[in-house]
C-alpha positions in Angstrom: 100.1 85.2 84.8 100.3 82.0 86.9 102.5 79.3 86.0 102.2 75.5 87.6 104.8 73.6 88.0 104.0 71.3 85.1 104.0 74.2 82.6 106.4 73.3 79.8 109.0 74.9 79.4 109.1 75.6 75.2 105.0 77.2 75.9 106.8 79.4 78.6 109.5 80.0 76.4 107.3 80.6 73.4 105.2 83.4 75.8 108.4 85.5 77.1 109.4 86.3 73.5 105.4 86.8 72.5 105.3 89.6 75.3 109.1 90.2 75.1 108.5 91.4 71.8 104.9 93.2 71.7 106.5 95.3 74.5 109.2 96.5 72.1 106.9 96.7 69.5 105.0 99.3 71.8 107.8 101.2 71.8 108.9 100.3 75.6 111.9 98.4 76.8 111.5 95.2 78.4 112.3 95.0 82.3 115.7 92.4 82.7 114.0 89.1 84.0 116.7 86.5 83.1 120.3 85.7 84.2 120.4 84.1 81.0 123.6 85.6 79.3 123.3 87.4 75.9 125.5 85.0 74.6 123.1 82.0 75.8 120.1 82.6 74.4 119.7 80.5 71.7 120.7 77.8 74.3 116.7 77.1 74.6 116.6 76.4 71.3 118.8 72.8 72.3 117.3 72.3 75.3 113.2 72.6 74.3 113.6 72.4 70.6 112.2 76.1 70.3 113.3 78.6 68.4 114.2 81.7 69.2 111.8 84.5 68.1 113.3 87.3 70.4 113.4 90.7 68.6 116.4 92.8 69.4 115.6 96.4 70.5 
C-alpha cells in the first residue's frame, strides 16, 4: 500500500480498521502499528468525523 501525502486522513482511517478487522476476522492478531493509546481511540472520531469501526479481539 502506498500512501501520498494528500491522502486523507478519515479514507486512511477508514482502511486500518477495514484490514484491522479482516485480520481478526481470519483468526490472526494484528501487528501493533500505532502509539495511539487504547484510551484514545475514539479520538479520530473528533478529529476526522469517522467513526470508529475497530473490532476488539
Amino acid at each position: 500500500m502506498r500512501l501520498e501525502a494528500s491522502a486523507d486522513p478519515r479514507d486512511v482511517w477508514v482502511e486500518r480498521d477495514t484490514l484491522e478487522n479482516a485480520i481478526i476476522a481470519a483468526g490472526k492478531s494484528p501487528v501493533p502499528y500505532s502509539k495511539l493509546h487504547e484510551e484514545m481511540r475514539a479520538a479520530p472520531g473528533v478529529w476526522y468525523g469517522v467513526p470508529n469501526k475497530r473490532v476488539q479481539d
